[in-house]
Backbone as XML, in Angstrom:
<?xml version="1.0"?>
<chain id="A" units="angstrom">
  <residue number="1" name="UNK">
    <atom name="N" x="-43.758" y="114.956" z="-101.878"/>
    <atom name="CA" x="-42.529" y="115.299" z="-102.540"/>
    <atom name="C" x="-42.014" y="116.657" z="-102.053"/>
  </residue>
  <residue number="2" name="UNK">
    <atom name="N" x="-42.831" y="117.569" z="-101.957"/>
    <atom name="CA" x="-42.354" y="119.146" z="-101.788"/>
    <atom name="C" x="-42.018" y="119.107" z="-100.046"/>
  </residue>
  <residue number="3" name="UNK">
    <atom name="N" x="-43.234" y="118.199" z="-99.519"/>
    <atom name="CA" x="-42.527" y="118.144" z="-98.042"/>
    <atom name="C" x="-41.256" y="117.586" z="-97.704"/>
  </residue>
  <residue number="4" name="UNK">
    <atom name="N" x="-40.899" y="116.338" z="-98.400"/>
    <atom name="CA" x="-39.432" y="115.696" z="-98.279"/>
    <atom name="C" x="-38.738" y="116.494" z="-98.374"/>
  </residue>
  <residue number="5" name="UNK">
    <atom name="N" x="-39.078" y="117.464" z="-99.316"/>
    <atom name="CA" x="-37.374" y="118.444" z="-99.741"/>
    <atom name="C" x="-37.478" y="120.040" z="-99.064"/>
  </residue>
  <residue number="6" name="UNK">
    <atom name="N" x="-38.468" y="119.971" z="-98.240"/>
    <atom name="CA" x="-38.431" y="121.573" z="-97.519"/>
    <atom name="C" x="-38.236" y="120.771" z="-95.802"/>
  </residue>
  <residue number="7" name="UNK">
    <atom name="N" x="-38.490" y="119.663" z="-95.590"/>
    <atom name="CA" x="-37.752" y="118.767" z="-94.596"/>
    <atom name="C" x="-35.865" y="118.935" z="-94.802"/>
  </residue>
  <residue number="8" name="UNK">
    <atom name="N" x="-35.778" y="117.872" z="-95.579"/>
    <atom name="CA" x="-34.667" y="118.139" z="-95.950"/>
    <atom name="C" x="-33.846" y="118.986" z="-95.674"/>
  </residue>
  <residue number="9" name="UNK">
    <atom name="N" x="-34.456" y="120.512" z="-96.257"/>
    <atom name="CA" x="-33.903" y="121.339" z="-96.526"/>
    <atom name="C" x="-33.776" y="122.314" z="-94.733"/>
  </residue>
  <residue number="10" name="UNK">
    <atom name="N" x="-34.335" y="122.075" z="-94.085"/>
    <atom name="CA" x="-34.520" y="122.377" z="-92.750"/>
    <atom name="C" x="-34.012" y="121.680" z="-91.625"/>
  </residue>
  <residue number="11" name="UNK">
    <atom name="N" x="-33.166" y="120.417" z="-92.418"/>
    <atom name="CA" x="-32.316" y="119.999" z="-91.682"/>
    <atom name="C" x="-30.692" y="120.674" z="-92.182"/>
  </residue>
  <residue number="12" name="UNK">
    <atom name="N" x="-30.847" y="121.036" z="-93.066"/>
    <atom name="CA" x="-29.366" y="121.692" z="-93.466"/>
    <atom name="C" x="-29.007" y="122.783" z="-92.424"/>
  </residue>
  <residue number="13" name="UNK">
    <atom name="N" x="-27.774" y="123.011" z="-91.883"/>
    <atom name="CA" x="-27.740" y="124.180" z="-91.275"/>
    <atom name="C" x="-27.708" y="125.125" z="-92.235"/>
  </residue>
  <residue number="14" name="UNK">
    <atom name="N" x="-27.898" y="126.458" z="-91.878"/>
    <atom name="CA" x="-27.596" y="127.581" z="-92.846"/>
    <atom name="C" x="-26.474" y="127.741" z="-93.095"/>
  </residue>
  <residue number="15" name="UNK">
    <atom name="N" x="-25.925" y="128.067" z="-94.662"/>
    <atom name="CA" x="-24.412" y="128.732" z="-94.596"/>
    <atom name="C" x="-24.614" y="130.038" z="-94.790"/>
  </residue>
  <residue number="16" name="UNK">
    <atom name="N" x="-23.260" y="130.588" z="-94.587"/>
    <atom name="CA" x="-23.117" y="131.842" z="-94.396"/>
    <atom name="C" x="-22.342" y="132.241" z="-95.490"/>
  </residue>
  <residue number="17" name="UNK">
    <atom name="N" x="-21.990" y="133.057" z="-95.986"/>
    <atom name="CA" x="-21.036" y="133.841" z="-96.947"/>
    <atom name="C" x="-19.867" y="134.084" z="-95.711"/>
  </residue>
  <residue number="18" name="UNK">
    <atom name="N" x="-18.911" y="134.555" z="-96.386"/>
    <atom name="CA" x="-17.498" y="134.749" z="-95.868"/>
    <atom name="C" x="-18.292" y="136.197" z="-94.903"/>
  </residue>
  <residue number="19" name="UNK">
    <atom name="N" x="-18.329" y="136.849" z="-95.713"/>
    <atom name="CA" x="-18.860" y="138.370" z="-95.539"/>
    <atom name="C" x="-19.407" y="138.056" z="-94.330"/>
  </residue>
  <residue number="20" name="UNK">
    <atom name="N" x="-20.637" y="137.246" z="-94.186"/>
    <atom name="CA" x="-21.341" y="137.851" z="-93.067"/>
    <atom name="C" x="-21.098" y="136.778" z="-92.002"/>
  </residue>
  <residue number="21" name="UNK">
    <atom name="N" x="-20.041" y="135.856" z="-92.300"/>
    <atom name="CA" x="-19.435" y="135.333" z="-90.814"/>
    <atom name="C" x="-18.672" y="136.065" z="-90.166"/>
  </residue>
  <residue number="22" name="UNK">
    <atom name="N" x="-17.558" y="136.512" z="-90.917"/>
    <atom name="CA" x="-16.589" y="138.148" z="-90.366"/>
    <atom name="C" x="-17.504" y="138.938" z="-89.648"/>
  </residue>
  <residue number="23" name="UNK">
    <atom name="N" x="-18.923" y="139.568" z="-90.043"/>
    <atom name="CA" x="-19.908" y="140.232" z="-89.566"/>
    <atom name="C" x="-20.619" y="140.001" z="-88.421"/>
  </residue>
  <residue number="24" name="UNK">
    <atom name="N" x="-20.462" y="138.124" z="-88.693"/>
    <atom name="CA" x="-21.302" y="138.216" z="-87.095"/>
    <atom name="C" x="-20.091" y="138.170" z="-86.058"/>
  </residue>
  <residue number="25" name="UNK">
    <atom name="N" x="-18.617" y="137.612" z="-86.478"/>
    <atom name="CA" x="-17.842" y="137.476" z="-85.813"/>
    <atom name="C" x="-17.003" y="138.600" z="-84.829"/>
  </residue>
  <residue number="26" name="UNK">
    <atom name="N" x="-17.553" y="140.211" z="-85.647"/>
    <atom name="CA" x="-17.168" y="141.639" z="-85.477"/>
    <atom name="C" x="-18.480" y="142.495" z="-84.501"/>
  </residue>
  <residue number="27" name="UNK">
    <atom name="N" x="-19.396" y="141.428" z="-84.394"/>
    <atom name="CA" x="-20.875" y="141.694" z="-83.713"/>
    <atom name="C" x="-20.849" y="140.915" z="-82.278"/>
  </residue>
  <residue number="28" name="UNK">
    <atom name="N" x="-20.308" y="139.914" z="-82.794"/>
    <atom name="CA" x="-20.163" y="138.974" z="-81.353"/>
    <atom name="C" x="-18.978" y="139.366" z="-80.072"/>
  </residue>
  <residue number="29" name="UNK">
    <atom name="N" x="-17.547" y="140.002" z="-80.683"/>
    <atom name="CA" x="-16.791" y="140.433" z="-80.260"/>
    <atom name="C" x="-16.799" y="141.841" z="-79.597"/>
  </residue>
  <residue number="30" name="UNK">
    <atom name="N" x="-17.487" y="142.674" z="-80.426"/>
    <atom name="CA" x="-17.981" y="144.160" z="-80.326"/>
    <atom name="C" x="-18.803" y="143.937" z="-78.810"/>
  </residue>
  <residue number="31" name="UNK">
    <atom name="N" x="-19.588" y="143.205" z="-78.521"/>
    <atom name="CA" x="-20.744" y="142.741" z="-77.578"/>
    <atom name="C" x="-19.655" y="142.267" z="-76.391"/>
  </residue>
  <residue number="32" name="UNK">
    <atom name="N" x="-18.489" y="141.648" z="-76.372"/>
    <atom name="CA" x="-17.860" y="141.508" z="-75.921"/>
    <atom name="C" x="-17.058" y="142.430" z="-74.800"/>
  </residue>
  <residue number="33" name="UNK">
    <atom name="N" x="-16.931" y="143.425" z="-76.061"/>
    <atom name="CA" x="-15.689" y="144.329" z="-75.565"/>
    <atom name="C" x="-16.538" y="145.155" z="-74.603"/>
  </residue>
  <residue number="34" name="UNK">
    <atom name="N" x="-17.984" y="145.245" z="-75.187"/>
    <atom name="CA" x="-18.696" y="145.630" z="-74.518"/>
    <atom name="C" x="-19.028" y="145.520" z="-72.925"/>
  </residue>
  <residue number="35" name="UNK">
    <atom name="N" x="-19.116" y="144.099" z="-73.125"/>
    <atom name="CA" x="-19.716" y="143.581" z="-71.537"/>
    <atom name="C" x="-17.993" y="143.483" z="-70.768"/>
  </residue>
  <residue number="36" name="UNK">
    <atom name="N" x="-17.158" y="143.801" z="-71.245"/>
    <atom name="CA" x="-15.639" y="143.618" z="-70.671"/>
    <atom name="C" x="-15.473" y="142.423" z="-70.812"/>
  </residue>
  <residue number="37" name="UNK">
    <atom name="N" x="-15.846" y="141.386" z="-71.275"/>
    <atom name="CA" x="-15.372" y="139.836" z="-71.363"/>
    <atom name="C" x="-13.841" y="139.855" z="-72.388"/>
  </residue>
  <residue number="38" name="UNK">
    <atom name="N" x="-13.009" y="139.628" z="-72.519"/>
    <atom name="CA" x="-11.856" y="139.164" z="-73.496"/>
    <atom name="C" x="-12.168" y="137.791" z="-74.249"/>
  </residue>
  <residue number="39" name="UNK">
    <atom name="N" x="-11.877" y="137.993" z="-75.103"/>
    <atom name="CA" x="-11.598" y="136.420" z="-76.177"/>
    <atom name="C" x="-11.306" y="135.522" z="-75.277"/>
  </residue>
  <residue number="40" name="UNK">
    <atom name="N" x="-11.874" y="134.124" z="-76.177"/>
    <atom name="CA" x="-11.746" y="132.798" z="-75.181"/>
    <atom name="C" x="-12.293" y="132.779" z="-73.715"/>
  </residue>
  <residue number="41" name="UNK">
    <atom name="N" x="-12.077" y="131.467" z="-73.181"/>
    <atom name="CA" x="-12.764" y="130.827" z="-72.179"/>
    <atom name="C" x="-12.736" y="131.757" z="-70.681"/>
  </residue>
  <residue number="42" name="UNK">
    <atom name="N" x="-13.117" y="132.049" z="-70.242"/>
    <atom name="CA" x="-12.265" y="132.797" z="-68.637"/>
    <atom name="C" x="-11.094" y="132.178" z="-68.550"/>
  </residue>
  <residue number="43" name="UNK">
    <atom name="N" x="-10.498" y="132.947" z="-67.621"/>
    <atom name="CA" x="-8.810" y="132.370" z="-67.109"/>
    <atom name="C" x="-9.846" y="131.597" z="-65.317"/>
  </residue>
  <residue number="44" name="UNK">
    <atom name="N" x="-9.360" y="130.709" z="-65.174"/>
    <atom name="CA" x="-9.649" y="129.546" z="-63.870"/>
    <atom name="C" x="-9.366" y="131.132" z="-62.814"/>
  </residue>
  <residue number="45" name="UNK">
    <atom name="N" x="-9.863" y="130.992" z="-61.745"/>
    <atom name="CA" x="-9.415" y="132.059" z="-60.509"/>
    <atom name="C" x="-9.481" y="131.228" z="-59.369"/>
  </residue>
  <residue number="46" name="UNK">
    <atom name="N" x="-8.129" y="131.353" z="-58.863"/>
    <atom name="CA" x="-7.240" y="130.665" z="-57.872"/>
    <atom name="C" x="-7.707" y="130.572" z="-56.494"/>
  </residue>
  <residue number="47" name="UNK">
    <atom name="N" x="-8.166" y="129.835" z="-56.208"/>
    <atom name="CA" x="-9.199" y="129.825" z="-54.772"/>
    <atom name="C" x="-8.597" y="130.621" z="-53.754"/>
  </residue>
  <residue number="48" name="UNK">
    <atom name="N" x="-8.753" y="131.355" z="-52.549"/>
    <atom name="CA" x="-8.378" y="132.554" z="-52.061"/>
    <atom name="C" x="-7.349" y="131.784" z="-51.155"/>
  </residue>
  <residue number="49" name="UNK">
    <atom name="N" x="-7.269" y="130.565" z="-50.519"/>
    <atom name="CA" x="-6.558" y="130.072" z="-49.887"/>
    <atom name="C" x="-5.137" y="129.939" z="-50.518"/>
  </residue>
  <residue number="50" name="UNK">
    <atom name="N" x="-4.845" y="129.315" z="-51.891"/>
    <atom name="CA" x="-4.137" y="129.608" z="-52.995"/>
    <atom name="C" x="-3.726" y="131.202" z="-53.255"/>
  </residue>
  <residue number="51" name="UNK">
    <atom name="N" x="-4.530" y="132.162" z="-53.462"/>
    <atom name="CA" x="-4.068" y="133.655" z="-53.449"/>
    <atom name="C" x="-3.526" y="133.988" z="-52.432"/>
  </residue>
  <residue number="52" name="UNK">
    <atom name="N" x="-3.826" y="133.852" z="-51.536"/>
    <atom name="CA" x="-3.182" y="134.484" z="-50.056"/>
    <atom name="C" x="-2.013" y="133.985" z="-49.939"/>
  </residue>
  <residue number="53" name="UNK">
    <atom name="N" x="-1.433" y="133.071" z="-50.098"/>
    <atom name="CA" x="-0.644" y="131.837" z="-50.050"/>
    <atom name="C" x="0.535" y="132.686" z="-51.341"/>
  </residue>
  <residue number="54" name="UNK">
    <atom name="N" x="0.109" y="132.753" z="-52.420"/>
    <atom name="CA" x="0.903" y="133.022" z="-53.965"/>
    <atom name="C" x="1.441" y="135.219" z="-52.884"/>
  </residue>
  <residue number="55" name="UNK">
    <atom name="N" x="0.568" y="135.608" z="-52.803"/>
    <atom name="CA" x="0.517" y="136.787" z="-52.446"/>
    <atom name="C" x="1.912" y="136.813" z="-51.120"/>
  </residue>
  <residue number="56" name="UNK">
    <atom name="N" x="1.499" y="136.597" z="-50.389"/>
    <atom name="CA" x="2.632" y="136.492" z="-49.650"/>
    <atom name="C" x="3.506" y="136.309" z="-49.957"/>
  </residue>
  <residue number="57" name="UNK">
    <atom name="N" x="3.695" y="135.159" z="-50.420"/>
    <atom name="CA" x="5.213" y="134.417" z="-51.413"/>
    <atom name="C" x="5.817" y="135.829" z="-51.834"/>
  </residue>
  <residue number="58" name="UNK">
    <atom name="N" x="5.080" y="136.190" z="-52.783"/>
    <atom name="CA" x="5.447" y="137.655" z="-53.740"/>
    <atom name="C" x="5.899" y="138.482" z="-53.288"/>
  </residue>
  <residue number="59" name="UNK">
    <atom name="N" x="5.029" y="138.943" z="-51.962"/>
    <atom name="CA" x="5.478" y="139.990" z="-51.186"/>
    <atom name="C" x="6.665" y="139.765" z="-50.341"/>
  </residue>
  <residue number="60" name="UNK">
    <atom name="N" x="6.876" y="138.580" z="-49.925"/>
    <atom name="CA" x="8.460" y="138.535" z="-49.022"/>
    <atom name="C" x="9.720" y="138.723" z="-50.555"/>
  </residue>
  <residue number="61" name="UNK">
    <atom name="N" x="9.192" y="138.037" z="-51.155"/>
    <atom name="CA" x="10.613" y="138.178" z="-52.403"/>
    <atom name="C" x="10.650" y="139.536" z="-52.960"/>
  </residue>
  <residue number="62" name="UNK">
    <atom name="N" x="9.830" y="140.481" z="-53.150"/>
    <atom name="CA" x="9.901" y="141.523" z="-53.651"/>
    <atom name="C" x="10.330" y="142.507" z="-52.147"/>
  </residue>
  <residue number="63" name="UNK">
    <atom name="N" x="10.385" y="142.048" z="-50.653"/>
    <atom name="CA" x="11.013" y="143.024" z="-49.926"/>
    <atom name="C" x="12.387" y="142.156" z="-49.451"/>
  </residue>
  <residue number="64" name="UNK">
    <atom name="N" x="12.626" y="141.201" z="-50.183"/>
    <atom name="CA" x="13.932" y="140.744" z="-50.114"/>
    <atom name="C" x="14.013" y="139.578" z="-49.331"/>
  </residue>
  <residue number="65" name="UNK">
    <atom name="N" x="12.961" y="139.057" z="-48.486"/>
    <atom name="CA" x="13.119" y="138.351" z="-47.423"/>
    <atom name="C" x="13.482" y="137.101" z="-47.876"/>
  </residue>
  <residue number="66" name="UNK">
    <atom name="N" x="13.718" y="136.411" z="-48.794"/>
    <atom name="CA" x="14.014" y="135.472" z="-49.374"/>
    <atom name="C" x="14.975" y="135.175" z="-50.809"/>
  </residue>
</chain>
């Protein structure tokens, strides 16, 4: 009986209080800002063949050539 319900009970995930989800959420972010990462997923980075390509583009329109 006491094993069924400490089973049970170890399949529940833990909840959290409001409080200390904000807390881990201000811990997880903090760690963040830390390592320089920003919120959310990475931004994709544009394979160099693609950059060189976008770069140029940029650079003729910004000296007028187009």
């Amino acid at each position: 009986m006491v094993a069924q319900r400490l089973a049970a009970e170890a399949q529940k995930p833990l909840e959290l209080t409001e409080e200390e989800r904000a807390a881990e959420a201000d811990r997880q972010n903090e760690l963040r800002r830390q390592e320089g990462i920003s919120e959310g997923p990475p931004l994709p980075q544009p394979k160099p063949a693609v950059a060189a390509s976008w770069a140029k583009a940029i650079a003729a329109v910004m000296a007028g050539e187009r």
